[in-house]
N, C-alpha and C positions, 0 to 999 in steps of 0.2 A: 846786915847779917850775911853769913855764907851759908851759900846753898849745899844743902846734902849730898846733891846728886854732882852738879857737876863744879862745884866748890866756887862758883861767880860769888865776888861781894856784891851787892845790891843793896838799894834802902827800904827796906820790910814794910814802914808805911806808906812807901811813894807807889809799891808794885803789889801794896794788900797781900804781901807774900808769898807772889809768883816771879820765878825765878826770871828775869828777861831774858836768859840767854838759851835756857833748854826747856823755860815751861814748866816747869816741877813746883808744884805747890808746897812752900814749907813752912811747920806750923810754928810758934813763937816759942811757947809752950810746951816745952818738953820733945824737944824737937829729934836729937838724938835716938829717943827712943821712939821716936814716931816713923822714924826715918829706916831703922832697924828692923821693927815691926811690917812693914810693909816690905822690903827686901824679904822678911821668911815667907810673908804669906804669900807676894807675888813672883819672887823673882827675879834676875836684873832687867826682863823687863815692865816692871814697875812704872816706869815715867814713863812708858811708851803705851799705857794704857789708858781710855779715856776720862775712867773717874778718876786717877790720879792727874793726869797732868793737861785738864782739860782738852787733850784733843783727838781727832775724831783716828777710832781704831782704821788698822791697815793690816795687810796682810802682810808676812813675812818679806814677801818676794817683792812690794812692791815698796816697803819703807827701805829695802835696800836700794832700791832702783835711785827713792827719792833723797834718800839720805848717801847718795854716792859719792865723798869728797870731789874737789872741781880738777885736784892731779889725775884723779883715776876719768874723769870725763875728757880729761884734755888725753890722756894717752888712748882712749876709748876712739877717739874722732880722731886720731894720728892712725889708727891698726886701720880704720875705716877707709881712711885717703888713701892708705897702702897700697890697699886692697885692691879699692878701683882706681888708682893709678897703674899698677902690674895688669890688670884684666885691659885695659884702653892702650897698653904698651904691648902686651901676646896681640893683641887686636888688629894695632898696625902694621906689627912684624908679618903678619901671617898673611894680610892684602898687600902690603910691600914684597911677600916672597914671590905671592901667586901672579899680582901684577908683571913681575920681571919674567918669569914663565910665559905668562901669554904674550908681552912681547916677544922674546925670545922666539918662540916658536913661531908667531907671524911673520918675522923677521928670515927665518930658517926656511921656511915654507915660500914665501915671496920670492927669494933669493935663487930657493930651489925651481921654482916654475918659471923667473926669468932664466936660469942657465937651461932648463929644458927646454924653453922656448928659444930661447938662442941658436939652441942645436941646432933643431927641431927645423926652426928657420932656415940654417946653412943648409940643410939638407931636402928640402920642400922646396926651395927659391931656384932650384939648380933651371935655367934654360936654355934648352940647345938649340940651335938654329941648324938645319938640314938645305940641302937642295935639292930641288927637285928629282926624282930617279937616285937619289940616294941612297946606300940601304946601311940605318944604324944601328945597334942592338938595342935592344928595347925589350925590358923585362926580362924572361927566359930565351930572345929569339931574337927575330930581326923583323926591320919594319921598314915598308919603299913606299912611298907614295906619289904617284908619275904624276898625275894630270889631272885637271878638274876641266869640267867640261858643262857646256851652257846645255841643258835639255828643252825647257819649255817658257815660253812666256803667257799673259793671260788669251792670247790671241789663241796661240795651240790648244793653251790648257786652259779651258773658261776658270777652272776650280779656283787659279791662282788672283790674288787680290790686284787690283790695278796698280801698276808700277811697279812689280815685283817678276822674279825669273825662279824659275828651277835651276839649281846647279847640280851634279856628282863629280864626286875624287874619287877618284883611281887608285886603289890600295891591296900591297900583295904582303903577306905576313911569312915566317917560318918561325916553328916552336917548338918544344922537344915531345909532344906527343903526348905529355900527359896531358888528364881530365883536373887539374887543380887549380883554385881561384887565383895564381899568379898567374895566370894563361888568357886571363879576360882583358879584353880589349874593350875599357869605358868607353862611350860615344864619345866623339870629337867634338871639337868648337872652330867655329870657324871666326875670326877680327876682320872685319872692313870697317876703313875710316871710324874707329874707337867704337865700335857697335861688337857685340858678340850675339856670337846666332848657335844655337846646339844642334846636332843631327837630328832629319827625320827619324821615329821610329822606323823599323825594318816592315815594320806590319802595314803602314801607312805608307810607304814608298814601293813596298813591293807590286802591286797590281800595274803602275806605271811601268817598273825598270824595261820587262824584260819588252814591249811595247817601246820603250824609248831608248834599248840597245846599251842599257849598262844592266847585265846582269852577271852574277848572282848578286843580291842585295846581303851586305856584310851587317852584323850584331854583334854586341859582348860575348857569347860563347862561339865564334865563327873559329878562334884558334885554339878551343878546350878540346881535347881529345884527338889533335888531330894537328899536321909533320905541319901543314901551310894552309892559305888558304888565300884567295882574289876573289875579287868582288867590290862592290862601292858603296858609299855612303852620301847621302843627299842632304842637300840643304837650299831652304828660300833664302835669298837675300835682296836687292833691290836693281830694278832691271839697268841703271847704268853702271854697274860694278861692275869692276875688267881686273881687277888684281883683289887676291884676298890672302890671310897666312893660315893656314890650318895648324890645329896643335891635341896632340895626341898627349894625356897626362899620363903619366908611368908612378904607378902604386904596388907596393911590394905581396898584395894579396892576401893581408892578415888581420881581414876582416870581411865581413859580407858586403861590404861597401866601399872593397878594396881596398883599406887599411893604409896605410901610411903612404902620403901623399913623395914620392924621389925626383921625381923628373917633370919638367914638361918641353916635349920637344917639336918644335914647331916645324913651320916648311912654306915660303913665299912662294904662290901661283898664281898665273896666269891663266885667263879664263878663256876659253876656246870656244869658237861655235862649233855645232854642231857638226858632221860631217856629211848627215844626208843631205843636209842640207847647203851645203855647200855644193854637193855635186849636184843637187836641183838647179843651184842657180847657175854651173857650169855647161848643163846641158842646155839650159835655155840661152848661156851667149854662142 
């Protein structure tokens, strides 16, 4: 027989009169008008109800879901892949942009603190060699530095450690008189044989100086406020040292810890004894 609803031929007593292909029960029997009769009373949908077509009721929303042809599922699962294809592509574009950026910029940066550094270097490295009694400019003024001279060993001075001496250099400045931080004169350093040694403080040196005949004792503010200025600076080093090079750094004053490092200018000496001492042993021959 054919079925009412959705017109399958089928054999009525191999399927008891359920339709195989949509489920619809149809009667032998006056069939037509059975078939009629249930379209007024229910509706088209009729077969999709459970006492007619034996199966179990659904809601609207969700026999469409399950009744959704396989083109509309396959274009369904195409809009899908789009979808998160475009969203995984904006994804990588946008770590692809910001990646090039942050190189970029490390790249820029890098670049830039080597050619600062570069400068930076040419002008920091500069070192001058003086001789002794020389006078070069230096910062705002000019700088001599005559002579270094042996003051004490531990014999004179118990203070001093075994195998070591007291030295001072001889240092006369000229500056233009102002009070401002290009006018300070950082303590010195003194190289023997690849050793560096820094100035005593002035505070520590002064009670000996003016007792061991180098005074006034010189400090960082000795040429602030004022046209010039002599006086010495002390240092230990080890009592057979006979030649040393002193070196005076030259900073532009544009910080509190004297700011950018221009110059360093040195000066090779000769270490001298004493001279009372010398004329002690003179009067004794």
């Amino acid at each position: 027989m054919e079925c009412f609803n959705c017109h399958k031929k089928f054999d009525y007593e191999k399927y008891y009169g359920i339709c195989p292909k949509c489920g619809c029960f149809n009667k032998k029997e006056s069939q037509q008008e059975s078939h009629e009769e249930l379209h007024e009373r229910l509706g088209d949908d009729a077969c999709y109800m459970g006492e007619v077509c034996g199966q179990p009721q659904t809601s609207p929303s969700f026999q469409n879901a399950q009744s959704r042809p396989d083109g509309h599922e396959k274009i369904y699962q195409r809009e899908t892949q789009k979808r998160s294809g475009s969203g995984g592509l904006i994804f990588s574009i946008i770590f692809l942009i910001l990646s090039l950026i942050v190189l970029v910029s490390g790249a820029l940066f890098f670049f830039a603190a080597e050619s600062g550094e570069t400068e930076g270097m040419g002008e920091e490295l500069q070192i001058w060699s003086h001789d002794a009694g020389e006078s070069f400019a230096f910062q705002q003024g000019f700088l001599q530095i005559t002579e270094v001279r042996k003051l004490a060993d531990q014999e004179s001075l118990p203070k001093l450690e075994e195998g070591m001496q007291l030295i001072a250099v001889h240092v006369t400045a000229q500056g233009d008189g102002e009070y401002e931080d290009y006018n300070r004169i950082l303590p010195p350093y003194i190289e023997t044989d690849g050793l560096y040694r820094c100035a005593l403080s002035s505070y520590d040196f002064e009670p000996y100086a003016q007792m061991l005949g180098v005074y006034p004792v010189l400090d960082e503010y000795a040429l602030m406020g004022e046209d010039s200025c002599d006086g010495w600076y002390s240092f230990v080093t080890e009592e057979n040292t006979e030649e040393l090079r002193i070196c005076f750094d030259e900073y532009d004053g544009s910080d509190w810890d004297g700011g950018r490092l221009l110059a360093s200018h040195c000066v090779e000496l000769k270490i001298a004894e004493p001279a009372a001492e010398e004329g002690g042993q003179a009067d004794e021959q």
